[in-house]
N, C-alpha and C positions, 0 to 999 in steps of 0.2 A: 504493500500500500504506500508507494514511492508516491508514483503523479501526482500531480496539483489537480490535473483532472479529473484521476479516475471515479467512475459513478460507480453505483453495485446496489444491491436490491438487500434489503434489511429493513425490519420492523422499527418501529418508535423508541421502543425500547432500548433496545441493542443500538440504535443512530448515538441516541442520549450517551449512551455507555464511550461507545468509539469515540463521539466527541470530547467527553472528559479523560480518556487518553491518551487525546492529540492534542487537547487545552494542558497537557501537564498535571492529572488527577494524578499524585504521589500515595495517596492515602483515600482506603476506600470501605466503612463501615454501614451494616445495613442488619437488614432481616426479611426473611421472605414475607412476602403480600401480594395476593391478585388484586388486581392487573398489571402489577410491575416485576412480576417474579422474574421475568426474562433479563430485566435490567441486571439484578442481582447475579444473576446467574451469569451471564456475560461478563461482567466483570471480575468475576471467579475465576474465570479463566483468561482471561484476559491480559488483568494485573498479574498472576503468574508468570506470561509469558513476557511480560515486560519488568519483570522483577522488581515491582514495586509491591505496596502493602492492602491485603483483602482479607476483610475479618468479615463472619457472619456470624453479628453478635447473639444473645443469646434472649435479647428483646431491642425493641425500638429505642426506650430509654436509655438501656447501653449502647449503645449505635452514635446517640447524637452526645453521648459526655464523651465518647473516645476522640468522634470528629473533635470537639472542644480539644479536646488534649493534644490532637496534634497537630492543629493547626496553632494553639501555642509554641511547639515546636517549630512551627514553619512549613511544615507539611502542606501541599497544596491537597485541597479535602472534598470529600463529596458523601450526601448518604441520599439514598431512595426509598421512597415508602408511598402507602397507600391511604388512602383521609383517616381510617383511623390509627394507623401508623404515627402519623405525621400529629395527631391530634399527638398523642405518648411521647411526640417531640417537645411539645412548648417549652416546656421549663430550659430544655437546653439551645431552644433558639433565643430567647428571650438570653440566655446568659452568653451568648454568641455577641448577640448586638450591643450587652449590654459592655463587654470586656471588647468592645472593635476587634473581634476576629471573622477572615474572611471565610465562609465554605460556603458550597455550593448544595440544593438540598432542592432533591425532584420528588413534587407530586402527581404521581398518575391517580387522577382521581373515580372514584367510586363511587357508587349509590349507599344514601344514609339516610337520616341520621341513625348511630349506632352500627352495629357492623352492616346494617343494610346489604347490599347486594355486591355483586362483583361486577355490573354494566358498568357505561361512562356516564359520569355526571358533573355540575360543576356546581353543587352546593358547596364549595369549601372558598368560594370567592371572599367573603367577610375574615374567613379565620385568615387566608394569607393577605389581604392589603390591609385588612384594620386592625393587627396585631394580635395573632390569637393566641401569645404570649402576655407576659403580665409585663406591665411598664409602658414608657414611653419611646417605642420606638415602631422601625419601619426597616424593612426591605424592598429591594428593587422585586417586583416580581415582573415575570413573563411568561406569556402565554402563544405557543403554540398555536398550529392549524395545519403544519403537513409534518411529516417525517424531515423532510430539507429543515425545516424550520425547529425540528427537535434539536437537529443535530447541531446548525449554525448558535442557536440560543444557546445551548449549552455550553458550547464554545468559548462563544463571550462572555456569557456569566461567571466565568472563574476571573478574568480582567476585569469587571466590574467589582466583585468582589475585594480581589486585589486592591484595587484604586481606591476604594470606602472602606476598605476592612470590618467590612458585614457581611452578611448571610445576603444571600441572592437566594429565590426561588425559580424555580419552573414550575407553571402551573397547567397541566395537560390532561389528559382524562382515559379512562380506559381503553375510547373505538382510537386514537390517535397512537396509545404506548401497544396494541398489537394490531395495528393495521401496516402493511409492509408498501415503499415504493421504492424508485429507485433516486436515490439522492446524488449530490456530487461531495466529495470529501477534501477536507483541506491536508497539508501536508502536517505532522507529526512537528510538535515546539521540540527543543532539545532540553534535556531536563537534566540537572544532578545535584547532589547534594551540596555542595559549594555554593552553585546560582540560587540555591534557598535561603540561606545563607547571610545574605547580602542585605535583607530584611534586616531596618534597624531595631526592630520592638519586639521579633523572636526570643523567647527564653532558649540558651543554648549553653548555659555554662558560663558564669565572669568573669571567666580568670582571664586579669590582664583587663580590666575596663569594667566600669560603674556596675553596680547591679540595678537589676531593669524588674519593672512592678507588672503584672497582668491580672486586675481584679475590676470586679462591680459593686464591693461593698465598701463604701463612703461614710461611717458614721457621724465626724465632726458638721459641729452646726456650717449648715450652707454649701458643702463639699459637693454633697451629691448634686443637689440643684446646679452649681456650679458644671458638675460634670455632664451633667443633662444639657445645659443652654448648647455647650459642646457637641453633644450629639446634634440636636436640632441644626444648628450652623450645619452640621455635616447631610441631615436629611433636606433642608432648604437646595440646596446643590443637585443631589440629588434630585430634587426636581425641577429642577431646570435642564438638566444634562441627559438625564436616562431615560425622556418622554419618545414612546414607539409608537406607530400608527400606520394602517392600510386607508389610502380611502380609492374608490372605485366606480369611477361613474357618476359620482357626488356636483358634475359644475352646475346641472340645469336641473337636480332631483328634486321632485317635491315631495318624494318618501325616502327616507335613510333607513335603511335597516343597520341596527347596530350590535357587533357580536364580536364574540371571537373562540380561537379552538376551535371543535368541530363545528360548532354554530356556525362560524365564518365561511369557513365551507360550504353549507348550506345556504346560508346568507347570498354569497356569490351567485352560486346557481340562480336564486330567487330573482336575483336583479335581473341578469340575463334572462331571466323568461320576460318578466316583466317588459322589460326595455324591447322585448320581438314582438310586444303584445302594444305596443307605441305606449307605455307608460314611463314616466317618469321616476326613475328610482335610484339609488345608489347606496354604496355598502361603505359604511365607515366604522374599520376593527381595529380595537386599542390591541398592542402588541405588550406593550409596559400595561401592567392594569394598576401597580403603584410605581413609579406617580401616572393617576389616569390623567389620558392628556385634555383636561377643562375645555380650555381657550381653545383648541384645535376643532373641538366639536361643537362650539360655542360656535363659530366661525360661521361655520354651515346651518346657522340657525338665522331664518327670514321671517316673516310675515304667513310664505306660502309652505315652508318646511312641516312637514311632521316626520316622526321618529319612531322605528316600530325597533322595539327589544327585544332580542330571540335569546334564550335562558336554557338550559339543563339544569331549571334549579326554581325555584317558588320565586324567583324575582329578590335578584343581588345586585349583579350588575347593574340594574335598573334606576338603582338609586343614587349612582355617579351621575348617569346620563339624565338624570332631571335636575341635578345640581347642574351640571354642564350648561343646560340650555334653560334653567332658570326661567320654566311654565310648563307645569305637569299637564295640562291641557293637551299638549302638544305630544306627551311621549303614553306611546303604548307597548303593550307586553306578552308576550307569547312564554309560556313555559312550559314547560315538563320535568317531570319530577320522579326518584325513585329509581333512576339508569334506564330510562324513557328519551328515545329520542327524536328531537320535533319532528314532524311529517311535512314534508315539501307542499303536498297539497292541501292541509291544514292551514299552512300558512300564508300560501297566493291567495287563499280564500281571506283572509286576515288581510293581507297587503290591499288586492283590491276593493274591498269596503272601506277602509281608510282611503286611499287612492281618490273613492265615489262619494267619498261623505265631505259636506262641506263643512 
């Protein structure tokens, strides 16, 4: 897997996996879950043959304090899980963000709530952009819609990471982590223990220079508060910088359909029908869902705009895109729930009466 070109035909899963071995994943702790067991399982093998480190811990909890630990070390880090996986993560993302360590941390998400089902779904939109850790903080998350797009995100998520020294998510969903295409692949970073290294705020031993502190617990008066404004400074940037977006069709739409991950997908399709059937429509899909991009979708809000919201979930997403365009008059909502996923002609039926309705 030399070329810069080469394509090859591989699931979501396994794309994610490959990309966090060509982004540099040094360190890689998990636990099995459907719909992502493939992930795991890939880089089981994977990480062997590239002689870096794969542990299958013996829970999710253990999984995301080992990521903590060695990405104190410097480790560049990754773990994968499934919405309740990921739930048994909080405390250790919450202590990621809160100590500025960078890892990377994939959700292929499931039907819930509770262990729910094994389909794809995207009720777990709240837990990742409004902090489903405790505290004040925030990660970059992203969201998928092809297998290309597993494997490039996941890519750059370890650089993002890097650059903030926080948690990055991926947020994807079960029909995306085992649907298979053919993607195109980037070349392999060069990695070794030295260029890790190089990091000034790794714990690695002091001998011969200062000793160096990696904590989240502040107790003098105004410390922590102090160390918070710090954070915010750093999540402010964050949003200005990490804002992603599709729009499609959007210059003369007087329906937006708004979505993303498999929805988007979907969504696409819709428009194109739409647009053969001489309607006016277009598809505008957040890529970043924290920071969502406001003002971007704001933009494409007129007098004649409305906004239809396509969901795998009781209506999440939804609640950005009314803040967005500031007149809930305007924005309507299509969902399914349970690892249900919308029907094309459920929702042209949907589209066109919006479309008809003045």
């Amino acid at each position: 897997m030399k070329n810069k070109k080469e394509k090859i035909f591989i699931s979501g899963n396994e794309a994610s996996g490959e990309a966090a071995i060509r982004a540099g994943c040094t360190f890689y702790a998990g636990y099995p879950i459907t719909p992502q067991n493939e992930l795991t399982a890939y880089m089981s093998r994977r990480m062997n043959e590239e002689k870096r480190t794969f542990i299958q811990a013996e829970s999710e909890i253990a999984a995301i304090n080992m990521v903590f630990g060695a990405s104190v070390a410097g480790a560049q880090c990754m773990t994968s899980s499934s919405s309740p996986g990921i739930s048994l993560k909080q405390e250790g993302v919450s202590y990621l963000a809160g100590c500025q360590l960078p890892a990377v941390i994939i959700n292929v998400m499931r039907g819930g709530p509770g262990l729910g089902n094994i389909a794809p779904s995207q009720a777990d939109y709240f837990q990742a952009t409004k902090g489903g850790g405790h505290g004040d903080y925030y990660m970059t998350v992203l969201a998928p819609s092809s297998v290309q797009e597993m494997f490039d995100l996941t890519y750059e998520a370890f650089d993002i990471a890097d650059k903030y020294r926080n948690p990055v998510m991926i947020l994807a969903d079960g029909l995306l982590g085992q649907m298979m295409e053919q993607i195109v692949i980037k070349n392999k970073r060069e990695t070794n223990d030295e260029g890790r290294r190089t990091k000034q705020w790794i714990l690695d031993g002091c001998k011969g220079r200062k000793a160096r502190s990696i904590k989240s617990l502040f107790l003098g008066d105004g410390v922590l508060e102090k160390w918070n404004q710090g954070l915010q400074e750093k999540f402010a940037k964050m949003r200005k910088k990490e804002i992603r977006y599709e729009t499609y069709k959007t210059d003369n739409a007087e329906l937006i359909v708004v979505a993303y991950g498999t929805c988007g997908r979907i969504a696409r399709s819709l428009v194109d029908e739409l647009r053969k059937n001489g309607k006016k429509a277009g598809l505008f899909r957040p890529i970043s869902l924290w920071p969502f991009p406001y003002s971007e979708l704001k933009k494409l809000s007129n007098k004649k705009t409305k906004f239809l919201v396509i969901e795998m979930s009781a209506g999440q997403m939804v609640e950005d895109v009314r803040l967005a365009v500031e007149n809930d008059k305007k924005v309507y909502f299509h969902g399914r729930m349970g690892g249900e996923i919308p029907d094309d002609k459920d929702i042209l039926k949907i589209a066109n009466k919006i479309l008809n309705s003045r």
